[in-house]
C-alpha positions, 0 to 999 in steps of 0.5 A: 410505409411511415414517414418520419420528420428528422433534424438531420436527413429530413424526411425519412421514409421507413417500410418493410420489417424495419416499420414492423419492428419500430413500436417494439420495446426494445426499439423504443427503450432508445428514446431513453437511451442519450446518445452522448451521455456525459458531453450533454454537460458541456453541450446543452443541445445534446440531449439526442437520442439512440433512437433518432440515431437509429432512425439515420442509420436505416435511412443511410442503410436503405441509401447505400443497399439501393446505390449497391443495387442489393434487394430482396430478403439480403436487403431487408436483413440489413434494414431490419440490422440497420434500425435494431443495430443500438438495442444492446446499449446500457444507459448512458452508451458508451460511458459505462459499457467497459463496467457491464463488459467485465462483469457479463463478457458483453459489449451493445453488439452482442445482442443475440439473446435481445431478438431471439426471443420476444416481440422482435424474434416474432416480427422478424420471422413474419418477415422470413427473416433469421433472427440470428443473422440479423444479431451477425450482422449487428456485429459486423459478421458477413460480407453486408455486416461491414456496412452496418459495423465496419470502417465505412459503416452507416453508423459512423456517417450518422452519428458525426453529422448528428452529433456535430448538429446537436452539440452546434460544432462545425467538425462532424461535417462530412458528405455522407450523401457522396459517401453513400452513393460511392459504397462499392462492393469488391470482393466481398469488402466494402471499398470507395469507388475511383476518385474518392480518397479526398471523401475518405479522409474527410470522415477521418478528419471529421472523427479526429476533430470530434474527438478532442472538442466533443467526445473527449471533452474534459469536463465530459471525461470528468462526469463519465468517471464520475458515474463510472465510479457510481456504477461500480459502487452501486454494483458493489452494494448489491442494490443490482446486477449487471444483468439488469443494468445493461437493459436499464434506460438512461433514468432507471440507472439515475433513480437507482443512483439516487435511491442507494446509500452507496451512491447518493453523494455522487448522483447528487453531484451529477445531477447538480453538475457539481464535478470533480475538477482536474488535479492532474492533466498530461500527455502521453510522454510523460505517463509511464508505460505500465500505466496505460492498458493497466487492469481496474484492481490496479487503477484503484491502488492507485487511486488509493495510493493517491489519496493516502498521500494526499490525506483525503478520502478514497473517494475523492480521487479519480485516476482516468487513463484512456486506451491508447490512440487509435484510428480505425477508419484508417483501414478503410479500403478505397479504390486508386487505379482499379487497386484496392488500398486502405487509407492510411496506404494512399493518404499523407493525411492519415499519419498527420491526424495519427500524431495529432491523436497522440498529441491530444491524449490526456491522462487525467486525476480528478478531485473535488476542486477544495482538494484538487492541488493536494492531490495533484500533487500527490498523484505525480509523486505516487505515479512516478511522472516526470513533468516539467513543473505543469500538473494541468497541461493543455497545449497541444504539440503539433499543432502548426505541423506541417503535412510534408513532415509526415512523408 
């Protein structure tokens, strides 16, 4: 057994195939990988890992499958999931994982192809383990799958409270220690016992302040799109392809930033935080409906369109439209009276934090900030809004609600 010192759950212990499968390459490969990406330009202190998150997945996992009372193989299949569930993530997590998507039909969970073969295949077989049921499991297949990828998973637990500690904000703070002794398995879903819709919501609530403070800052929006446009060029060069991408680390992609004519100009303004600013920044009324969910070809004659008007280079002009508003752990199931029921049934909180969401998204042009009027300008006659004079807009409606407005 190995016992490993963490910033957030202290000591955790580690044993069986999940010890076994620690010193693999692909396990490994996590130091490297951020666990934040962009937001480490507004947050300094967020420089965390995958792998250390990774670490408190396993230890939540191991948790909740000895409440559960789930031994044996069942048990370790999802230990040995629990720790290999982040392996599938290109550089930078999430920012760029939309790109790799479309050119390979892949997101991180897909990872059969990364344990079917090579030193995690061999580890887990030692171990009478089905490397293909542990990849099911990663994808939140099966009856145990809800609990490494699900509404109540460990993975969410974790990455709140480590993120908040990380980044020094007091919004990811939830009792995950409650959170895990009160898993329960009722037919086949995964519910909250009696008496814990107050602990239900406080994940809701956790997730729904870290959105607009920390995941969706704007300066960290900023630099996703920013390096979202590298990756596109760099690709577009055919200095790499996707294939090979996906399974870079966090300094392989900026090397290769840096090391190709295409995008030296903007790996150098990343590396030197010298970002776009926001030409344009507004609410979700004033965005016309065939914008939102509109396909990339389609982003870009914008783009175009935008900088046409504007005068200046294409590549000066970012438009960032985010998916629209949703609120997953919303579904999550809790027991009220011996009944099953989601969140959103039995919480009046639920429908709050929904409008709150809605208040808080933003769709944002970006711009070098010597041309960032110009553009805004240009990008509210060319996408059609109707604004009231404000191109910048960030106050939030809403938000002196009170929650017996939502009955």
């Amino acid at each position: 057994m190995a016992t490993i010192k963490d910033s957030v759950h202290d000591h955790i212990e580690i044993h069986g195939v999940a010890e076994a499968l620690l010193d693999t390459p692909q396990v490994q490969r996590l130091r490297r990988i951020s666990q934040l990406g962009t937001v480490g330009l507004v947050y300094p202190s967020a420089n965390h890992s995958r792998f250390e998150h990774s670490l408190g997945v396993y230890h939540l996992a191991d948790r909740a499958l000895d409440h559960l009372g789930i031994e044996g193989n069942q048990a370790e299949r999802v230990r040995g999931a629990a720790l290999l569930h982040d392996i599938g993530h290109c550089p930078y997590s999430h920012n760029i994982e939309s790109i790799i998507y479309q050119h390979t039909g892949k997101y991180h969970d897909e990872v059969h192809d990364l344990v079917d073969s090579g030193p995690v295949a061999q580890i887990l077989s030692e171990h009478g383990l089905n490397p293909d049921r542990i990849a099911d499991l990663i994808s939140g297949t099966g009856e145990l799958g809800q609990l490494v990828s699900g509404e109540l998973d460990v993975d969410r637990m974790d990455y709140l409270v480590r993120d908040a500690h990380h980044t020094g904000v007091p919004y990811g703070t939830i009792d995950h220690e409650r959170l895990v002794r009160e898993l329960r398995l009722v037919d086949g879903e995964l519910v909250l016992d009696e008496n814990n819709v107050q602990t239900a919501e406080s994940l809701l609530l956790a997730r729904a302040l870290m959105n607009p403070t920390v995941y969706a800052h704007h300066v960290a929006r900023i630099a996703k799109a920013m390096l979202r446009r590298g990756v596109k060029q760099l690709l577009a060069s055919g200095k790499t392809n996707a294939e090979k991408l996906r399974r870079m680390d966090d300094y392989d992609l900026r090397v290769t930033l840096r090391g190709c004519e295409e995008t030296e100009q903007i790996a150098r303004r990343l590396d030197d935080r010298e970002l776009f600013k926001r030409a344009l920044w507004t609410e979700l009324d004033s965005v016309p409906g065939e914008l939102l969910g509109a396909e990339h070809a389609e982003i870009e004659r914008y783009e175009h369109e935008i900088a046409e008007t504007a005068n200046v280079d294409h590549s000066e002009v970012i438009l960032d439209v985010p998916d629209k508003p949703e609120m997953e752990e919303s579904s999550s199931r809790v027991l009220v009276n011996g009944e099953v029921r989601t969140l959103a049934e039995q919480s009046t909180l639920v429908t709050a934090l929904q409008q709150a969401q809605r208040d808080q998204w933003r769709m944002g042009v970006y711009a070098p900030p010597r041309v960032s009027e110009r553009v805004g300008t240009a990008a509210v006659k060319v996408l059609g809004l109707d604004l009231d004079g404000t191109r910048i807009r960030d106050v939030r409606s809403g938000i002196n609600a009170r929650l017996d407005e939502f009955d």
